[in-house]
The first five atom37 places (N, CA, C, CB, O) and aatype in JSON, in Angstrom:
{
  "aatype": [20, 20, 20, 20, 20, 20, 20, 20, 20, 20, 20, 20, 20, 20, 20, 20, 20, 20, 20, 20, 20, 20, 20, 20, 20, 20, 20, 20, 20, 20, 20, 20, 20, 20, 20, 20, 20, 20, 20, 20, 20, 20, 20, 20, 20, 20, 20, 20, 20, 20, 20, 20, 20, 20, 20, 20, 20, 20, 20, 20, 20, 20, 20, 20, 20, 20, 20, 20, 20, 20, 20, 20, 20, 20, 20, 20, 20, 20, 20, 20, 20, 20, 20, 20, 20, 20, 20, 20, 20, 20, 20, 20, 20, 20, 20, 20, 20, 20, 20, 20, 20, 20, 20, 20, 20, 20, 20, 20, 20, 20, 20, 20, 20, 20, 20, 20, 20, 20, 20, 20, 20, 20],
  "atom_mask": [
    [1, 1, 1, 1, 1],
    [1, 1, 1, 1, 1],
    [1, 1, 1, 1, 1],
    [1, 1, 1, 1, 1],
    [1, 1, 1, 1, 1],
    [1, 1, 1, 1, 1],
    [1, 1, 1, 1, 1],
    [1, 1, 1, 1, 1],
    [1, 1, 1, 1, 1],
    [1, 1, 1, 1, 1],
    [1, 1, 1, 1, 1],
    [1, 1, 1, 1, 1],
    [1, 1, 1, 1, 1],
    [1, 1, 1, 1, 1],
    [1, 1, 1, 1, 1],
    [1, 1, 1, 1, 1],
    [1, 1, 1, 1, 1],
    [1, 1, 1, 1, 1],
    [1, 1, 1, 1, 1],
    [1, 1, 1, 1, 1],
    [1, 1, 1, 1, 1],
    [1, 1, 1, 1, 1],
    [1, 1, 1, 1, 1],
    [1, 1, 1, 1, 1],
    [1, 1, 1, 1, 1],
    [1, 1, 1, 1, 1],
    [1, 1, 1, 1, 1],
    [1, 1, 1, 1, 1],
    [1, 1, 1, 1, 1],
    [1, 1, 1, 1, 1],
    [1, 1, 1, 1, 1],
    [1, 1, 1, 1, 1],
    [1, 1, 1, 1, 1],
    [1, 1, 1, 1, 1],
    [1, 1, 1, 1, 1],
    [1, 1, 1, 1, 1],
    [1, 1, 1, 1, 1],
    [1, 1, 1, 1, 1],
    [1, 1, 1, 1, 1],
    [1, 1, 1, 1, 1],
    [1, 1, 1, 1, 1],
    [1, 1, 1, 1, 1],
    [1, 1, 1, 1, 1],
    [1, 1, 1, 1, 1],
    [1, 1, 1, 1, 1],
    [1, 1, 1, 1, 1],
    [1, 1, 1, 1, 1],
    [1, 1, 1, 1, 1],
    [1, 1, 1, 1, 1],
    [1, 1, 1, 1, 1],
    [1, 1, 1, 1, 1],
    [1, 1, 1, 1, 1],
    [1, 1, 1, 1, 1],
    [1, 1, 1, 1, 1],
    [1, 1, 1, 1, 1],
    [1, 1, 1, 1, 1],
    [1, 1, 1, 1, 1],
    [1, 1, 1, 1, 1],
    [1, 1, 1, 1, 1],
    [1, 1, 1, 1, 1],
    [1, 1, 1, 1, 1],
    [1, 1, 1, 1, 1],
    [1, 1, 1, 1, 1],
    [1, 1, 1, 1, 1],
    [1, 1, 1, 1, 1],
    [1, 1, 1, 1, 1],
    [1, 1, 1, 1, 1],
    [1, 1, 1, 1, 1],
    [1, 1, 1, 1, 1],
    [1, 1, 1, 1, 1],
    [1, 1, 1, 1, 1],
    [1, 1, 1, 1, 1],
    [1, 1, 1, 1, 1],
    [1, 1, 1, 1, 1],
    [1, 1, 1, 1, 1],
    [1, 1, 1, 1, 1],
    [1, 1, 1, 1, 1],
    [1, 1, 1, 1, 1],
    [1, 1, 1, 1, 1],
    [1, 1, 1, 1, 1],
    [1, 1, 1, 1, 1],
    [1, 1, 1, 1, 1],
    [1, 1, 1, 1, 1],
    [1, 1, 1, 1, 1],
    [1, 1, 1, 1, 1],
    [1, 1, 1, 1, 1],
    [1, 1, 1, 1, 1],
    [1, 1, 1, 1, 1],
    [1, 1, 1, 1, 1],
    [1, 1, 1, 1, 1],
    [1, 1, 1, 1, 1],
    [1, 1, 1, 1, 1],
    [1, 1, 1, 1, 1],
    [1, 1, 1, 1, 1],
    [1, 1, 1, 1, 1],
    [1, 1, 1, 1, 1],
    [1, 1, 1, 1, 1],
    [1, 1, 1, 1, 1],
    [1, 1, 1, 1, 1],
    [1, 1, 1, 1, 1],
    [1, 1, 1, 1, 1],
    [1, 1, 1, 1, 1],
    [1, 1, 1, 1, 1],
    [1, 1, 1, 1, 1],
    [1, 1, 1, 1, 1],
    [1, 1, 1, 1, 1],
    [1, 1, 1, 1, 1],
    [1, 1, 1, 1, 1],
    [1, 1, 1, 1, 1],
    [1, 1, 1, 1, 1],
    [1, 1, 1, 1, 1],
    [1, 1, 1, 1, 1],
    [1, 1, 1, 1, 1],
    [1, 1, 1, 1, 1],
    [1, 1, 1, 1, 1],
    [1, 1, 1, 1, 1],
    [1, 1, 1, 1, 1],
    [1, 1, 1, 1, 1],
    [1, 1, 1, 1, 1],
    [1, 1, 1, 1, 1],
    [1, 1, 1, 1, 1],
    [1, 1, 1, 1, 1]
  ],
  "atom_positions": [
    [[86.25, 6.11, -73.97], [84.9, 6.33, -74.48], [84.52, 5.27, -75.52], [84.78, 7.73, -75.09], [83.33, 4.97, -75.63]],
    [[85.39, 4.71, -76.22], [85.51, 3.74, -77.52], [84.55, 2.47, -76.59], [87.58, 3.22, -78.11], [83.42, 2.01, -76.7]],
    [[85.63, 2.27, -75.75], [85.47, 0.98, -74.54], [83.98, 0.63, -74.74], [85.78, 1.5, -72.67], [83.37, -0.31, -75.26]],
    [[83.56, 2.0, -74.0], [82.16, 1.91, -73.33], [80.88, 1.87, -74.49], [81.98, 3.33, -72.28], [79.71, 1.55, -74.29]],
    [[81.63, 2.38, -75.92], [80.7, 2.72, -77.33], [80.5, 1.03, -77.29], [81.67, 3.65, -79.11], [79.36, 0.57, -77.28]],
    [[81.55, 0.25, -77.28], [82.13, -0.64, -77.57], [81.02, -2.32, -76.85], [83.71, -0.19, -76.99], [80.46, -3.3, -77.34]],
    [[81.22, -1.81, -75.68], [80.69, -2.64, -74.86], [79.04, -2.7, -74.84], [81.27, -2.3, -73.63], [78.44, -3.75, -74.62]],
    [[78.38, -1.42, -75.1], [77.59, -1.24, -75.19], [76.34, -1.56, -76.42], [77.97, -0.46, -74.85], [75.13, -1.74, -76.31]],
    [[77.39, -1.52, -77.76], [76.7, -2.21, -78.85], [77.1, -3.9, -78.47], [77.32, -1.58, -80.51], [76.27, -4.73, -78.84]],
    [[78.17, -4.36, -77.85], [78.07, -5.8, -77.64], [76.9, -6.42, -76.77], [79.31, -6.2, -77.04], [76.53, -7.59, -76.83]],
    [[76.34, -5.39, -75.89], [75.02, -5.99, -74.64], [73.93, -5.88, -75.72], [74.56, -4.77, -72.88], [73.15, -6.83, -75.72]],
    [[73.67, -4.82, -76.75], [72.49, -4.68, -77.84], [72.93, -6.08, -78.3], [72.51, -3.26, -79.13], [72.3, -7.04, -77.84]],
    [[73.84, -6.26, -79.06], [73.68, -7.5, -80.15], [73.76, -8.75, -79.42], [74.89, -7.54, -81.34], [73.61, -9.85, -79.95]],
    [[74.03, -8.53, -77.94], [73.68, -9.88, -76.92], [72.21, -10.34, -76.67], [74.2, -9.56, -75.42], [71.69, -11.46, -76.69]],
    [[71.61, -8.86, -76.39], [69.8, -8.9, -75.93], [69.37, -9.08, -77.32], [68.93, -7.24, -75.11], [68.27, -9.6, -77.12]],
    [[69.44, -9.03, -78.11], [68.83, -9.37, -79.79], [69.24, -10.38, -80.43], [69.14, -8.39, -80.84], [68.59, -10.89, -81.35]],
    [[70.21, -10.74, -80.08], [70.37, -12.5, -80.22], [69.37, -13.27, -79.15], [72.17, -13.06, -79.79], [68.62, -14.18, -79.51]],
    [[69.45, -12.84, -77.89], [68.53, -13.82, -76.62], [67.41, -13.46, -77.38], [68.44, -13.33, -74.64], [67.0, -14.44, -78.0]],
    [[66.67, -12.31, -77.63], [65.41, -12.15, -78.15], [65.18, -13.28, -79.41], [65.29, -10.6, -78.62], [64.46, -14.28, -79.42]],
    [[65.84, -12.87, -80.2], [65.83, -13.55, -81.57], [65.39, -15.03, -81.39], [67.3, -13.48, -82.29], [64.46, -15.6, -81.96]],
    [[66.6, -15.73, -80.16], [66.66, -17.16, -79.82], [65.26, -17.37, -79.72], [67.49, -17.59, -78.5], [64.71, -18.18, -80.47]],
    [[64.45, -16.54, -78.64], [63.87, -17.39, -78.2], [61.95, -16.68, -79.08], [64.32, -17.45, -76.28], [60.87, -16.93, -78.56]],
    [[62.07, -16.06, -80.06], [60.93, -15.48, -80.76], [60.6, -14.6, -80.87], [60.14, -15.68, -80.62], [59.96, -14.1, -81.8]],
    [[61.22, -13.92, -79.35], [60.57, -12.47, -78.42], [60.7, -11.09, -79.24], [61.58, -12.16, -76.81], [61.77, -10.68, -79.69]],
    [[59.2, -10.28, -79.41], [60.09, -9.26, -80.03], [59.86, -8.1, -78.5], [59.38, -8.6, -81.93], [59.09, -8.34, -77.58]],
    [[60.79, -6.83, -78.61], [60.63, -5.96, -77.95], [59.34, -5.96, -77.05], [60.77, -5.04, -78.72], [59.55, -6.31, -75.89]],
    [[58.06, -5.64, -77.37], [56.84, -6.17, -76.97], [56.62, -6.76, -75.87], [56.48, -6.88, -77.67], [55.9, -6.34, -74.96]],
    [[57.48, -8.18, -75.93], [57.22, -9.34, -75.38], [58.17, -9.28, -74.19], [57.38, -10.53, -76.35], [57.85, -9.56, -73.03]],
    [[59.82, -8.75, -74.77], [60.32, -8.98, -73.32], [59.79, -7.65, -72.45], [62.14, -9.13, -73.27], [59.9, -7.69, -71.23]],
    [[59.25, -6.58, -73.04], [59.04, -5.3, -72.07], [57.42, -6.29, -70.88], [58.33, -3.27, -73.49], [57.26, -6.35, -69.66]],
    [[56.59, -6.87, -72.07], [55.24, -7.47, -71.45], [56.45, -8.47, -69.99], [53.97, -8.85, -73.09], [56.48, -8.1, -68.82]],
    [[57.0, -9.27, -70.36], [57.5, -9.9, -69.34], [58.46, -9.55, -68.55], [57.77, -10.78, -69.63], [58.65, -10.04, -67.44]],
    [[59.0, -8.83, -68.97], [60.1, -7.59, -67.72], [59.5, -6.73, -66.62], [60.86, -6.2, -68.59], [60.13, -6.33, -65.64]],
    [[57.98, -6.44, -66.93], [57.15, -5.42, -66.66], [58.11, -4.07, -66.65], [56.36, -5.72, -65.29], [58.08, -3.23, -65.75]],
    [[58.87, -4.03, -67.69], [59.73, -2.54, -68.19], [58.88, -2.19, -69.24], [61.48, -2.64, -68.81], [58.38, -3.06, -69.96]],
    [[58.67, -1.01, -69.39], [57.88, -0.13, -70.73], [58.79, -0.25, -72.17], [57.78, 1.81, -70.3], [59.91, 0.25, -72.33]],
    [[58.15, -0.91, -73.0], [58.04, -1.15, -74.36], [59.56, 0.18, -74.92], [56.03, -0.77, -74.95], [60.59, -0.13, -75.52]],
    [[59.12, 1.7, -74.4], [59.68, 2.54, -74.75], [61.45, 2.57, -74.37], [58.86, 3.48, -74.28], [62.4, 3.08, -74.96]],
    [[61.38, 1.93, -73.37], [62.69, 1.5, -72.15], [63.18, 0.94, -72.92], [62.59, 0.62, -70.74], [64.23, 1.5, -73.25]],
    [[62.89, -0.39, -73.7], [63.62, -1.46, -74.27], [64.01, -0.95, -75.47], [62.91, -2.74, -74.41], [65.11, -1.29, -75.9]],
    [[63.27, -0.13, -76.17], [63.58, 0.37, -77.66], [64.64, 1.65, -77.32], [61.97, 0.94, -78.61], [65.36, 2.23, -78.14]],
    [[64.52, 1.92, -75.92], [65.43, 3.03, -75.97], [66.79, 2.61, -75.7], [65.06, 4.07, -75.04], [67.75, 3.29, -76.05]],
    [[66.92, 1.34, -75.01], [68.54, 0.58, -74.46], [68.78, 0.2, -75.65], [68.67, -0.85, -73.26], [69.94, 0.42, -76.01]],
    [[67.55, -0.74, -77.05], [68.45, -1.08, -78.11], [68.63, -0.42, -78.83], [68.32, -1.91, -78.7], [69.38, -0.77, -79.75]],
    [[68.02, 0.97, -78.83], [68.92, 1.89, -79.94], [70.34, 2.56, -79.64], [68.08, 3.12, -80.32], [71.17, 3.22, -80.24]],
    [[70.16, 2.05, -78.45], [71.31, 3.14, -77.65], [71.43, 4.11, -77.22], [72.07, 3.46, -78.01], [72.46, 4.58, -76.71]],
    [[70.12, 4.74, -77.37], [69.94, 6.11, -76.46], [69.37, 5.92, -74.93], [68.82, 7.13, -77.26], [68.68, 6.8, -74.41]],
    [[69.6, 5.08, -74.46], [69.3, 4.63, -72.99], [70.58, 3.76, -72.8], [67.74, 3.73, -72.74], [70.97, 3.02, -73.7]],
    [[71.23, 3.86, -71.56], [72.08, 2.9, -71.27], [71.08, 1.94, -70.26], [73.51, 3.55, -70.61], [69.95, 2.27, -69.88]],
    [[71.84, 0.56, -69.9], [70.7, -0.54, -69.01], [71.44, -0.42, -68.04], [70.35, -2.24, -69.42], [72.51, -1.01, -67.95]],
    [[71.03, 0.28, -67.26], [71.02, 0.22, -65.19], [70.83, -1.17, -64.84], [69.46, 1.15, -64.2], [70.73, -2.17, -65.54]],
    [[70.81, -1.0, -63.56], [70.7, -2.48, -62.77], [69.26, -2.94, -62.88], [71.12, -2.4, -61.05], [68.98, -4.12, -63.12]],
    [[68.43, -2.09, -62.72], [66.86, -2.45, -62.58], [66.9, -2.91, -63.72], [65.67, -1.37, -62.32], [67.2, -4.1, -63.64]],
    [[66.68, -2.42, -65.31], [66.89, -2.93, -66.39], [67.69, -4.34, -66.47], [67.45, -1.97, -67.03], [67.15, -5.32, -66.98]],
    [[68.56, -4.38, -66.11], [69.44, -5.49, -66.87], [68.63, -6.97, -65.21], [72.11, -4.83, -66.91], [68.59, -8.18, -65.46]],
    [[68.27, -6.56, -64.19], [67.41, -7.69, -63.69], [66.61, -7.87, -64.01], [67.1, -7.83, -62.8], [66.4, -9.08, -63.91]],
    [[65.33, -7.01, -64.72], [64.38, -7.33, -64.78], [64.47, -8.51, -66.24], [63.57, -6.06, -64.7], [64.06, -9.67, -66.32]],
    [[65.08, -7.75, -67.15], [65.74, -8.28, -68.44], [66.17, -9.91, -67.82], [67.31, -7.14, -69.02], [65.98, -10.89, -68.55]],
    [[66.71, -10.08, -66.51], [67.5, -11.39, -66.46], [66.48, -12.28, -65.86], [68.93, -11.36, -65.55], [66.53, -13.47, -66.14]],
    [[65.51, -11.83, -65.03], [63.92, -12.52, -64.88], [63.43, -12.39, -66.01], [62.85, -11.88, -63.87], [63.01, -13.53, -66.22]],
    [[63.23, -11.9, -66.74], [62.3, -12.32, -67.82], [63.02, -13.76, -68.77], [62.04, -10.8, -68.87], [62.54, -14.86, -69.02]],
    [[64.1, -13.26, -69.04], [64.97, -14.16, -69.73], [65.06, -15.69, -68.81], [66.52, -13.33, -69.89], [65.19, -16.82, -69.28]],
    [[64.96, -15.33, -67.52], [65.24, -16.62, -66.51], [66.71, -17.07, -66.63], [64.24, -18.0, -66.91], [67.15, -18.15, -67.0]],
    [[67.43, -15.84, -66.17], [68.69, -16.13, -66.59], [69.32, -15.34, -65.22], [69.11, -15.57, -68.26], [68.8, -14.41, -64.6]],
    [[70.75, -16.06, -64.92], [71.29, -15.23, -63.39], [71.27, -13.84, -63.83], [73.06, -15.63, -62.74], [71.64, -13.48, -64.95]],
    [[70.75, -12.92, -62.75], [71.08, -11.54, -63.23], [72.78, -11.1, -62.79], [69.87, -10.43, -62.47], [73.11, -9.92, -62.72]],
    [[73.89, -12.37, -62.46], [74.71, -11.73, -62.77], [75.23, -11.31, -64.64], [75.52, -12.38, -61.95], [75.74, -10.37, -65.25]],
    [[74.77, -12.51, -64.89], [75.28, -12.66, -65.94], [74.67, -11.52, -67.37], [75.07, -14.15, -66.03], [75.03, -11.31, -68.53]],
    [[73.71, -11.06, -66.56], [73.33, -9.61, -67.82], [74.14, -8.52, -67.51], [71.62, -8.85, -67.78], [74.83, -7.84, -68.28]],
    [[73.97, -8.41, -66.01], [74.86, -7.18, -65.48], [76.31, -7.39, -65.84], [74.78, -7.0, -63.82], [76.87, -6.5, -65.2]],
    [[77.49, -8.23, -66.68], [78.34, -8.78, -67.15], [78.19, -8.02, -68.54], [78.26, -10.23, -67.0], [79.0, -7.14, -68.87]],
    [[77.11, -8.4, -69.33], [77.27, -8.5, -70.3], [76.78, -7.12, -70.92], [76.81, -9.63, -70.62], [76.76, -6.81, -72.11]],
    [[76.23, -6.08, -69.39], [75.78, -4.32, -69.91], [77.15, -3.77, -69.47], [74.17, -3.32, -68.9], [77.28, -2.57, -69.69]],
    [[78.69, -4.7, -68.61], [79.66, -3.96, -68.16], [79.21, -3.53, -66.55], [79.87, -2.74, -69.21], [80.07, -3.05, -65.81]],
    [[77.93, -3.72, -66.11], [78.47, -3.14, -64.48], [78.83, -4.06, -63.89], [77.5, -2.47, -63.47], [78.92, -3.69, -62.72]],
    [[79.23, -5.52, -64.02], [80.23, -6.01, -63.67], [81.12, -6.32, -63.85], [80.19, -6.42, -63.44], [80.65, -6.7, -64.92]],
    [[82.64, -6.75, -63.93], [83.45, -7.09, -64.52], [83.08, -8.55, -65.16], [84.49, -6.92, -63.73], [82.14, -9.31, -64.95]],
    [[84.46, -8.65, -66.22], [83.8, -10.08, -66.55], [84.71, -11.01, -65.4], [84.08, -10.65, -68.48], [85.53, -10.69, -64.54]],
    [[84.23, -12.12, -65.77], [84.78, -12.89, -64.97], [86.13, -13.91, -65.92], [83.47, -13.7, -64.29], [86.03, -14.45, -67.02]],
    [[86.95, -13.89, -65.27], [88.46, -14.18, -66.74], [88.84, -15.76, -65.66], [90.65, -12.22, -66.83], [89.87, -16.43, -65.79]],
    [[87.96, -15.99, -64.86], [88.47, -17.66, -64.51], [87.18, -18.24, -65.25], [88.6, -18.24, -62.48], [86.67, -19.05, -64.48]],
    [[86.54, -18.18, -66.28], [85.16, -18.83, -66.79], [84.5, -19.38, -65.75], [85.29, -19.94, -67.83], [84.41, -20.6, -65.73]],
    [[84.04, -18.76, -64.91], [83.13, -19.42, -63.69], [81.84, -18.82, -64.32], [83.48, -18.87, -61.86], [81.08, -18.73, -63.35]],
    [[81.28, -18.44, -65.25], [80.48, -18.24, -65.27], [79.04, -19.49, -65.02], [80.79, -17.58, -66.15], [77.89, -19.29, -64.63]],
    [[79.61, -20.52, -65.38], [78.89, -21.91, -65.77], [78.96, -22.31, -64.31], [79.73, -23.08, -67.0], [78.4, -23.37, -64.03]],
    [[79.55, -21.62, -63.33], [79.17, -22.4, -61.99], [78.36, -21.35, -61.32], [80.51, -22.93, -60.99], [77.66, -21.65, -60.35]],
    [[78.41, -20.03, -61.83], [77.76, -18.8, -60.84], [76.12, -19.07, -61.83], [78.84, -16.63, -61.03], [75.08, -18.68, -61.29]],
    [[76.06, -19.57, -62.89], [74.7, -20.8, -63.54], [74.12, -21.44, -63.0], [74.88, -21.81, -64.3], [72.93, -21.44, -62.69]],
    [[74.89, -22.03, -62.81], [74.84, -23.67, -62.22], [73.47, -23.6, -60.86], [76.87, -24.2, -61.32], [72.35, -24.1, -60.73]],
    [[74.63, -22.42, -59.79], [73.88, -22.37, -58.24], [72.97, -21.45, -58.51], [74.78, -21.91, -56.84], [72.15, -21.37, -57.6]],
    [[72.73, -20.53, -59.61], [71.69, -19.28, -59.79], [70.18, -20.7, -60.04], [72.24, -17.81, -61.71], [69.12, -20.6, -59.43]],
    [[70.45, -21.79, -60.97], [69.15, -22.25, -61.13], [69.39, -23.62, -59.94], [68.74, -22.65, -62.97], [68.75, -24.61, -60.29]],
    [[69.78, -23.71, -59.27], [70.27, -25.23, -58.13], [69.35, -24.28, -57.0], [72.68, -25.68, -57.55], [68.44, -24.72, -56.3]],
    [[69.86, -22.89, -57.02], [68.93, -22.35, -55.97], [67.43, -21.93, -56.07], [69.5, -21.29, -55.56], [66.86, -21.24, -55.23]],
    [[66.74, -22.51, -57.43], [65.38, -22.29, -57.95], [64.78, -23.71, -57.55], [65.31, -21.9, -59.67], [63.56, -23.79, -57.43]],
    [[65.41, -24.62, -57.38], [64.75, -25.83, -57.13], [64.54, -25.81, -55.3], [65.78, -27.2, -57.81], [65.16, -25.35, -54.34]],
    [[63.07, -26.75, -55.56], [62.97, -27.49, -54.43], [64.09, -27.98, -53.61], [62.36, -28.43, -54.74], [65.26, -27.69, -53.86]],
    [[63.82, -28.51, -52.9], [64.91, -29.2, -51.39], [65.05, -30.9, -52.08], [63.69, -29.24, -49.13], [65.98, -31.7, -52.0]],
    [[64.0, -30.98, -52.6], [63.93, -32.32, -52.77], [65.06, -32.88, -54.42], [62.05, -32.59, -52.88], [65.75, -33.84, -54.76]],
    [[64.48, -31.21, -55.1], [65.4, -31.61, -56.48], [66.57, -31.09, -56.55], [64.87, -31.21, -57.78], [67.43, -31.57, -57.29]],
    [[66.8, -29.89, -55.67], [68.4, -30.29, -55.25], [68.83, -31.2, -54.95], [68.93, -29.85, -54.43], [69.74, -31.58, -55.67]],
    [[68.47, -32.09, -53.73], [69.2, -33.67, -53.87], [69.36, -34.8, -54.88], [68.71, -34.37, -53.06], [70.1, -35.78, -54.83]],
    [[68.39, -34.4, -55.88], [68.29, -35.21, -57.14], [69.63, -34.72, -57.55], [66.95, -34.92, -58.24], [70.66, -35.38, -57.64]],
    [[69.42, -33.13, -57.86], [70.5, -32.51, -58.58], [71.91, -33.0, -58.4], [70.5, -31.19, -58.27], [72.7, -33.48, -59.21]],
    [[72.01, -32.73, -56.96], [73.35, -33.24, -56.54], [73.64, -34.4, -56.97], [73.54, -33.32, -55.25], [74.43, -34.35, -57.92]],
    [[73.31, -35.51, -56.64], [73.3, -36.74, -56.81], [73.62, -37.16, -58.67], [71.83, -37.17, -56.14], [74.42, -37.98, -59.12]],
    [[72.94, -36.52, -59.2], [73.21, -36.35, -60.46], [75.07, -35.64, -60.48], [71.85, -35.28, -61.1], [76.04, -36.41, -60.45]],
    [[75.16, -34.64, -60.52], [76.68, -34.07, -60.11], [77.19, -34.85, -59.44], [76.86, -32.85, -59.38], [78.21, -34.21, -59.2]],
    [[77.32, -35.79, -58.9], [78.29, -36.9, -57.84], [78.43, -37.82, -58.73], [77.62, -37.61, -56.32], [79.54, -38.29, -58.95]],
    [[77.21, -38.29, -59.46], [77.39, -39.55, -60.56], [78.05, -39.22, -61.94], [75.9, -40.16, -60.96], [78.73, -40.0, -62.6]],
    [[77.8, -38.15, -62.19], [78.46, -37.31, -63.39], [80.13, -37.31, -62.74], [77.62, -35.41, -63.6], [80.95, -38.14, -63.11]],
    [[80.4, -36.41, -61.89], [81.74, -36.66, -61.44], [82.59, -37.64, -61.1], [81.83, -36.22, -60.73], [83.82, -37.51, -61.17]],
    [[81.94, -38.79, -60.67], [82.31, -40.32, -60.32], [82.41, -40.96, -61.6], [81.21, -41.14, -59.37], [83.0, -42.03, -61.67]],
    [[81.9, -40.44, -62.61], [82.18, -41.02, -64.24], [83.28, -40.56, -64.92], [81.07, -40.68, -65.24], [83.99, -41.11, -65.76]],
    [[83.31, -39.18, -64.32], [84.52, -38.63, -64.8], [85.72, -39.09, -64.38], [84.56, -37.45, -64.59], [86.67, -39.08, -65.16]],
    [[85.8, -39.41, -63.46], [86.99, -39.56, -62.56], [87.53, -40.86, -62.74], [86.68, -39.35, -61.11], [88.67, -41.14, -62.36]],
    [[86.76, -41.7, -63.31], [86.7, -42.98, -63.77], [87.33, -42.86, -64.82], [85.51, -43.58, -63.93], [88.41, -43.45, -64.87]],
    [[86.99, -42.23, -65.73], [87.51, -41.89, -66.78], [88.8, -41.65, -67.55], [87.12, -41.28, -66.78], [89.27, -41.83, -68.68]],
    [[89.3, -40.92, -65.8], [90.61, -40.23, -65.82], [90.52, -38.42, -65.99], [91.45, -40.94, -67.17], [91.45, -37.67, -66.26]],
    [[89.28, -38.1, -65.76], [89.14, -36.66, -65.55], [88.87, -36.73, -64.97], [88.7, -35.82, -65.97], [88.41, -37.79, -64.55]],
    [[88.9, -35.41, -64.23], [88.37, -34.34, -62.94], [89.59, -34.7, -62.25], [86.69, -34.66, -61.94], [90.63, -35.08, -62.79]],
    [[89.38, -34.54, -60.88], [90.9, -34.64, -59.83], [91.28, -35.63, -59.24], [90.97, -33.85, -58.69], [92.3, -35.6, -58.56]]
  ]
}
């Protein structure tokens, strides 16, 4: 029960740091979640836990992978190989055009071809 007390004030002081970052108060992410004002004040007091609908809508508004909220409310596990920065990576690679994915890539090939030069990567 600790666990879950546990995990649960860590997703509050996660969504109130993202808020904080970026200006947003309650208000603003409920206006851009299209979740009710009451919803959001009720997950950060803690008398609401964040479901899946919650923690996506929360990850569209934020423009952020909705794995990575659903991580950070516990309905997913975490991930303990740090892939998080690649399950990133393809969440916004798959928001682009056809055309700026190939930019993208191309960028990642030249980035990696520097590395490797370097004496990093494989």
């Amino acid at each position: 029960m600790n666990d879950m007390i546990d995990r649960m004030n860590d997703f509050i002081d996660w969504l109130n740091e993202e808020l904080s970052s970026r200006g947003w108060s309650n208000s603003e992410v409920a206006r851009r979640s299209g979740l009710a004002p009451s919803t959001i004040s009720m997950v950060l007091s803690g008398t609401a836990n964040p479901g899946w609908d919650f923690c996506k809508k929360v990850a569209d508004a934020l423009k952020i992978p909705p794995e990575a909220v659903f991580r950070k409310a516990g309905l997913l596990p975490a991930r303990p190989d740090g892939s998080e920065l690649i399950e990133e990576l393809l969440h916004y690679f798959g928001q682009l055009s056809p055309e700026d994915q190939e930019r993208a890539l191309a960028i990642v090939r030249a980035l990696a071809e520097q590395g490797i030069g370097r004496g990093r990567g494989a």
